[in-house]
C-alpha positions in Angstrom: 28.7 -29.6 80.7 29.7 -32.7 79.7 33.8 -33.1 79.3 35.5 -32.1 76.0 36.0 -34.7 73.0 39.0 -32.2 71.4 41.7 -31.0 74.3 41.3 -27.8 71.7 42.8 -24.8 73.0 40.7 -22.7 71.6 37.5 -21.8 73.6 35.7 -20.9 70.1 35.4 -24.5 68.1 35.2 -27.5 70.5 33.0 -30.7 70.1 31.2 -32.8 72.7 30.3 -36.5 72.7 26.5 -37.2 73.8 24.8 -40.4 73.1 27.2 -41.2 70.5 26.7 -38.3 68.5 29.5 -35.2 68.1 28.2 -31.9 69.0 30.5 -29.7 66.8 30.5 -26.6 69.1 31.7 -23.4 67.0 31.2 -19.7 67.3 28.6 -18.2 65.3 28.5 -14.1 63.8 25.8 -13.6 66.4 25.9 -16.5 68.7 26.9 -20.1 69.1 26.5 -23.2 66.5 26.1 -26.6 67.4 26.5 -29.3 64.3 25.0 -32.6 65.5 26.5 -35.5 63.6 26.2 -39.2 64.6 29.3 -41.6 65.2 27.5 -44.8 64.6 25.6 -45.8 61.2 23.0 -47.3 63.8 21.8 -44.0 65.2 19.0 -41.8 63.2 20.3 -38.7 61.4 18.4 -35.6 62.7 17.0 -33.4 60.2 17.6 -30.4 61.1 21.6 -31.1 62.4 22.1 -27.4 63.3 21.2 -25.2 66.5 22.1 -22.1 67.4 21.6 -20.0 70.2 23.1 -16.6 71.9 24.8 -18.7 74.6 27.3 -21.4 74.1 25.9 -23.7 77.0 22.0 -22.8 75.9 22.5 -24.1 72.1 24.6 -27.6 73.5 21.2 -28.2 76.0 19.3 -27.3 72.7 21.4 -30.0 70.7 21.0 -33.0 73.6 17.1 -31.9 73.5 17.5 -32.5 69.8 18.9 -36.0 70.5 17.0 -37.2 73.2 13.9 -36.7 70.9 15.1 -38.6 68.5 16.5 -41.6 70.6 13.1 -41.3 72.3 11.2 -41.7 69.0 13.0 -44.5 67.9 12.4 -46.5 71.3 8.6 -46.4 71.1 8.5 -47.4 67.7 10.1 -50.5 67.7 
């Protein structure tokens, strides 16, 4: 996993920098939440910002998947 963006103590809420978007890591009632948000106005706004998944490190792979898509998308269409 990629290293921490908060030096959070707490193992339940943490967020990730990827691509230069957060990835808001926080636990869910029945699993893990992952809020995508970009940092730059530059970078496309996904439209479904949310993933969740039973396992913390599953939902973040989800999230990068998410991002990568997008990024992806945006590079064969200019």
């Amino acid at each position: 996993m990629l290293p921490l963006y908060s030096n959070s103590a707490s193992k339940l809420r943490f967020t990730v920098v990827y691509r230069g978007y957060d990835l808001d890591v926080t636990r869910a009632l029945l699993g893990w939440r992952v809020g995508v948000h970009p940092k730059r106005a530059d970078l496309p706004i996904l439209g479904r910002s949310e993933v969740y998944a039973h396992d913390r490190d599953e939902a973040v792979v989800q999230a990068k998947g998410r991002i990568d898509g997008a990024l992806s998308f945006l590079d064969c269409s200019i």
